[in-house]
C-alpha positions as a Markdown table, in Angstrom:
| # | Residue | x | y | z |
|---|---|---|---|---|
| 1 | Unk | 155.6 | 94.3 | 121.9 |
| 2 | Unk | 154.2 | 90.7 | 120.9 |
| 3 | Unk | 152.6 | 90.0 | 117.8 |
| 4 | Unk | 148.9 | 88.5 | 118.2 |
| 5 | Unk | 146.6 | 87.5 | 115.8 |
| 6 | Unk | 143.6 | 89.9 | 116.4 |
| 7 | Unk | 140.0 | 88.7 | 115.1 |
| 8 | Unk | 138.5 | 90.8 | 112.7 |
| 9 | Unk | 134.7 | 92.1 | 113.2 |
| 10 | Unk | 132.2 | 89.9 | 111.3 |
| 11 | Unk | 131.1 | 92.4 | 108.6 |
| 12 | Unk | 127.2 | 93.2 | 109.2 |
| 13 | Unk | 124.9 | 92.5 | 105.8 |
| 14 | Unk | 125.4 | 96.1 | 103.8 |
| 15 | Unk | 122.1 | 98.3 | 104.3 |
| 16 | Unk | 119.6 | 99.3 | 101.6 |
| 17 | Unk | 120.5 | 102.7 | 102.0 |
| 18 | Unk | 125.0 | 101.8 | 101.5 |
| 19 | Unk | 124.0 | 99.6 | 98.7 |
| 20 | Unk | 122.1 | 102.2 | 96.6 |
| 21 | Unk | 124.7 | 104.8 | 97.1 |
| 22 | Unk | 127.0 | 101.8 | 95.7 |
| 23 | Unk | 124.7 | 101.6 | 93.1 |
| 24 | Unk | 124.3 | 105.3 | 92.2 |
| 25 | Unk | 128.6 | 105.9 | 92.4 |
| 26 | Unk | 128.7 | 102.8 | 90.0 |
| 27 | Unk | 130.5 | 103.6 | 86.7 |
| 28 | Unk | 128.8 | 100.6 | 84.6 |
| 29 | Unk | 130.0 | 100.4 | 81.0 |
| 30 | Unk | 128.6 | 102.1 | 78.0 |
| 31 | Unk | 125.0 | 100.4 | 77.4 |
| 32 | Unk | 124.6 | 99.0 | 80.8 |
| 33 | Unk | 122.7 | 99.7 | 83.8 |
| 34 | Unk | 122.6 | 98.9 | 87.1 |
| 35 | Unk | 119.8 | 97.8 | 89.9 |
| 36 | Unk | 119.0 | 97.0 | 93.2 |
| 37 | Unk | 117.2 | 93.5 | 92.8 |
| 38 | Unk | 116.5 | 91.3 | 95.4 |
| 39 | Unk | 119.6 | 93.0 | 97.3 |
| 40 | Unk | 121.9 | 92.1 | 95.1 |
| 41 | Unk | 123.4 | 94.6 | 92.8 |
| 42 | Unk | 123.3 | 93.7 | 89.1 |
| 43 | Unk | 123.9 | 94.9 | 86.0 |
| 44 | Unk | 122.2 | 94.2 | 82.8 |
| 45 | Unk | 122.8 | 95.2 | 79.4 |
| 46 | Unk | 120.0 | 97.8 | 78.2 |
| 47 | Unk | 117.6 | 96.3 | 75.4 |
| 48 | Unk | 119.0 | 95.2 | 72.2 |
| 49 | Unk | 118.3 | 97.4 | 69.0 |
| 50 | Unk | 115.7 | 95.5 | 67.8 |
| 51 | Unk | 113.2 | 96.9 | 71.1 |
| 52 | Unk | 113.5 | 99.9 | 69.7 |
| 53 | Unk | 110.7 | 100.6 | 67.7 |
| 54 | Unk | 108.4 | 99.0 | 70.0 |
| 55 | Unk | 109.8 | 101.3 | 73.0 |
| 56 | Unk | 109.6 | 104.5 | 71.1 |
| 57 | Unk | 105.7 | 103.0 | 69.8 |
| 58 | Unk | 104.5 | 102.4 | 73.2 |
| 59 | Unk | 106.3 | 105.7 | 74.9 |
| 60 | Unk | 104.8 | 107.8 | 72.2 |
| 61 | Unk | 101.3 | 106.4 | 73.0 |
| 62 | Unk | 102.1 | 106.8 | 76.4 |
| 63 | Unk | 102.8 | 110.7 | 76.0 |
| 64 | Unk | 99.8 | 111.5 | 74.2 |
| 65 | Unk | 97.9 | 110.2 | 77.7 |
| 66 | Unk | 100.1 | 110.7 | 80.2 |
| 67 | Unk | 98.3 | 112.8 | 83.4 |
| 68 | Unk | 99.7 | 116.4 | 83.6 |
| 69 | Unk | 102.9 | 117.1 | 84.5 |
| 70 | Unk | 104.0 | 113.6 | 83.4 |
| 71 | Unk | 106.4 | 112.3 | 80.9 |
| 72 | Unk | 107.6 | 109.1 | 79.5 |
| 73 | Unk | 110.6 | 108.6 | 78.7 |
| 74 | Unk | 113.2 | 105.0 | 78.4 |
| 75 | Unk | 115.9 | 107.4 | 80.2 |
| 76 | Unk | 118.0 | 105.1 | 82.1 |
| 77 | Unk | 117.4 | 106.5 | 85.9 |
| 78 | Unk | 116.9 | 104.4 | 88.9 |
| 79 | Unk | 113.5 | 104.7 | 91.2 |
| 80 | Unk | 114.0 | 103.9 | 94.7 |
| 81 | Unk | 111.4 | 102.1 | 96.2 |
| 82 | Unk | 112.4 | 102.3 | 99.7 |
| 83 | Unk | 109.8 | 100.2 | 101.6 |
| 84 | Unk | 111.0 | 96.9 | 99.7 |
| 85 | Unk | 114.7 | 97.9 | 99.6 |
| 86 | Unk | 114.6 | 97.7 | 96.2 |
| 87 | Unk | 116.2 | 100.3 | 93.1 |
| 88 | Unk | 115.1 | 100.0 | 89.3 |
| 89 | Unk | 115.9 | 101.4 | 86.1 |
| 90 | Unk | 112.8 | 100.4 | 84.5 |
| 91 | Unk | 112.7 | 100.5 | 80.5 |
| 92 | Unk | 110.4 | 103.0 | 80.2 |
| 93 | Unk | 108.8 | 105.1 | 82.5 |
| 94 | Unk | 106.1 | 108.0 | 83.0 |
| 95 | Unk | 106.9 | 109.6 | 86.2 |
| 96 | Unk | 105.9 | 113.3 | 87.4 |
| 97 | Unk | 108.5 | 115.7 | 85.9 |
| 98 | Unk | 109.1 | 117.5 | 89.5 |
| 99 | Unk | 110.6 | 114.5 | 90.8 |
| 100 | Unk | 113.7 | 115.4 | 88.6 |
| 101 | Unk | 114.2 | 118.5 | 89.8 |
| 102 | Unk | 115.9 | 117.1 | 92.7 |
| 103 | Unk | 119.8 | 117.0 | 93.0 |
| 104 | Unk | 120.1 | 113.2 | 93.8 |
| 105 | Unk | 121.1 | 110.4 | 91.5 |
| 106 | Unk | 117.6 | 108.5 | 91.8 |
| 107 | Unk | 113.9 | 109.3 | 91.6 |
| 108 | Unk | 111.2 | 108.4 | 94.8 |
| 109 | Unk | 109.0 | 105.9 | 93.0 |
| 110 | Unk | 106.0 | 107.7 | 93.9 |
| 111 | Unk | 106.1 | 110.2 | 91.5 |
| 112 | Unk | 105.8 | 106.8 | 89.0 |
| 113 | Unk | 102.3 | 106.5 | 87.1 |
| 114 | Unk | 103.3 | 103.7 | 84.7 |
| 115 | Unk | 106.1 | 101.6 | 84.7 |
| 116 | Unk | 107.1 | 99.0 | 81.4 |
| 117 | Unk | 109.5 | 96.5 | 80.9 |
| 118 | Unk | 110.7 | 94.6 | 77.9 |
| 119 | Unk | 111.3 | 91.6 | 78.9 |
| 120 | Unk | 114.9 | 89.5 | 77.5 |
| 121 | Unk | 116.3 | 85.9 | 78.6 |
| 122 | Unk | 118.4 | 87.1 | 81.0 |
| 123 | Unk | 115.6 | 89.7 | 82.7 |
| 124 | Unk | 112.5 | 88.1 | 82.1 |
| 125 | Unk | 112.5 | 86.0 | 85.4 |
| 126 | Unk | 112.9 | 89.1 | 87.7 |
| 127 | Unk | 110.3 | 91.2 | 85.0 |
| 128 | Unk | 107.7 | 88.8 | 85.8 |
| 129 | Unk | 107.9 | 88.3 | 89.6 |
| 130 | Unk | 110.3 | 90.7 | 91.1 |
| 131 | Unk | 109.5 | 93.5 | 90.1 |
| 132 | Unk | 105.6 | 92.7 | 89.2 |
| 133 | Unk | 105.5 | 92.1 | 93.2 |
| 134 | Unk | 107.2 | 95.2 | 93.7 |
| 135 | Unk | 105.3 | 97.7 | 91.2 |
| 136 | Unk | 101.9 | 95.8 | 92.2 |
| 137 | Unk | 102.0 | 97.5 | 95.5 |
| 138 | Unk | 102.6 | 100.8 | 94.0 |
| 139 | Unk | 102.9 | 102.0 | 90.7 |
| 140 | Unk | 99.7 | 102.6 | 89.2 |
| 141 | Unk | 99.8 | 100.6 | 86.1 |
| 142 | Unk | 102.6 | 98.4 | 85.2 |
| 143 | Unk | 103.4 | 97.0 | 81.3 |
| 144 | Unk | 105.1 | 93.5 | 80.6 |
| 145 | Unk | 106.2 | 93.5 | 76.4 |
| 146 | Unk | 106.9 | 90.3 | 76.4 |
| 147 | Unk | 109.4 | 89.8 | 73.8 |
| 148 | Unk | 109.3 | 86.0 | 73.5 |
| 149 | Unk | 106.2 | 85.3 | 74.1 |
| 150 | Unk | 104.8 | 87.8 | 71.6 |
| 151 | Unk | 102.7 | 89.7 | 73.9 |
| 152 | Unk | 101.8 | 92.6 | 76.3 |
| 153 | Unk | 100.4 | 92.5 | 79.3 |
| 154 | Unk | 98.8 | 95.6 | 81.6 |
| 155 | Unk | 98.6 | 95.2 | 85.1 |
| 156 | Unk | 97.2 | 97.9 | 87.4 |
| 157 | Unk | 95.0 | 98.5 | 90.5 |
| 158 | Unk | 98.3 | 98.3 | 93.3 |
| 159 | Unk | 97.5 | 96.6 | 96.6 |
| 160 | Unk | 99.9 | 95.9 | 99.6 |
| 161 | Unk | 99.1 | 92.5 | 97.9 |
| 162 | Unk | 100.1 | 93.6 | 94.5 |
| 163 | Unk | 98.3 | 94.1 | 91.4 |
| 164 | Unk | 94.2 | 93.3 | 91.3 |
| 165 | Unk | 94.1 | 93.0 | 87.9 |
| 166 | Unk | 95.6 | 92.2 | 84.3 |
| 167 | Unk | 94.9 | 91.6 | 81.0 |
| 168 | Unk | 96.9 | 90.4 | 78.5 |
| 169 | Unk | 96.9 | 90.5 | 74.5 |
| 170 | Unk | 98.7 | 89.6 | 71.3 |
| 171 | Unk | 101.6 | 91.6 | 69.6 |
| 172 | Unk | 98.9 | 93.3 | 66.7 |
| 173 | Unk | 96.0 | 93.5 | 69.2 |
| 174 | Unk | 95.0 | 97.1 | 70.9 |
| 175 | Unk | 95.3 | 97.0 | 74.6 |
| 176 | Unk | 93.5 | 98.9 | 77.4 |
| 177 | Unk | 95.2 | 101.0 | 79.5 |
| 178 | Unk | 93.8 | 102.1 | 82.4 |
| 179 | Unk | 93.3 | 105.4 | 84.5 |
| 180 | Unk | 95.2 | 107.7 | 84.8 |
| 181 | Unk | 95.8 | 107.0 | 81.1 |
| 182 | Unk | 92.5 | 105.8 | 79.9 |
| 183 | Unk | 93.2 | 104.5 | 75.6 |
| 184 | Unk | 93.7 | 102.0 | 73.9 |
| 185 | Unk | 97.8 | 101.2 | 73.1 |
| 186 | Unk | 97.8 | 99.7 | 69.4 |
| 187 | Unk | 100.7 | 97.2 | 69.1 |
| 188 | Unk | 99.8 | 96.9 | 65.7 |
| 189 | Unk | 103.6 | 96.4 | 63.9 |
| 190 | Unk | 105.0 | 94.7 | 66.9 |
């Protein structure tokens, strides 16, 4: 028997569907999480201590309104948003409470009726256009706290061509949110 050298297949570009089980048999470290973003995998430290009483402000608010069935929550789970090949953990979330009843390690971003992120240095980039372009075609209202700039901006009205509309205010200033929600979210102590 000769040895020969024998080529080795090209490897194909990994699927959405081999990269989110990746994803979801991932053991990040304590405190991180781990998303599907623009293909890539990557993992990002969750928000620092001093988010936290603006999180827990704006997901109590968010409780008192949320439709039936609903809950928010800053439970680090991933939502699959299959049509852009996309996976998020967002930081807080209100999403229909059947949807984790299921025996699978992510949730179908439909049952999402609010989505908010708090944005950081290293996230605000994809807060603000990858995942705004995403949500915008979907979830009904999405929130950007924008931690360096100081302010919070609702978006809703989803489109195949993203979000029709936004308004933004100051950290101290109430801000509408829209159906299915439908009050005012003080950010008074922000």
């Amino acid at each position: 028997m000769t040895e020969r050298a024998t080529p080795i297949e090209s490897l194909s570009p990994p699927t959405f569907e081999s990269l989110l089980r990746t994803v979801e048999e991932m053991n990040t470290p304590d405190g991180f999480k781990a998303e599907l973003i623009r293909g890539k995998i990557v993992v990002s430290p969750f928000s620092k201590l001093r988010y936290y009483r603006r999180m827990r402000a704006v997901r109590e608010q968010l409780q008192a309104h949320a439709p039936e069935g609903h809950v928010a929550d800053v439970a680090p789970f991933l939502f699959s948003f299959p049509a852009a090949e996309r996976a998020y953990g967002p930081d807080l979330f209100v999403a229909d409470e059947a949807a984790f009843d299921e025996e699978g390690r992510h949730a179908d971003s439909a049952a999402l009726s609010l989505v908010a992120e708090f944005t950081s240095v290293s996230t605000k980039d994809a807060d603000w256009n990858e995942k705004l372009n995403v949500y915008g075609r979907l979830v009904p209202v999405y929130l950007v706290v924008d931690m360096q700039d100081a302010e919070i901006t609702c978006f809703w009205d989803p489109s195949p061509h993203g979000y029709r509309s936004r308004r933004t205010v100051s950290f101290g200033e109430t801000l509408p949110v829209p159906e299915p929600f439908g009050f005012e979210l003080d950010t008074t102590g922000f």
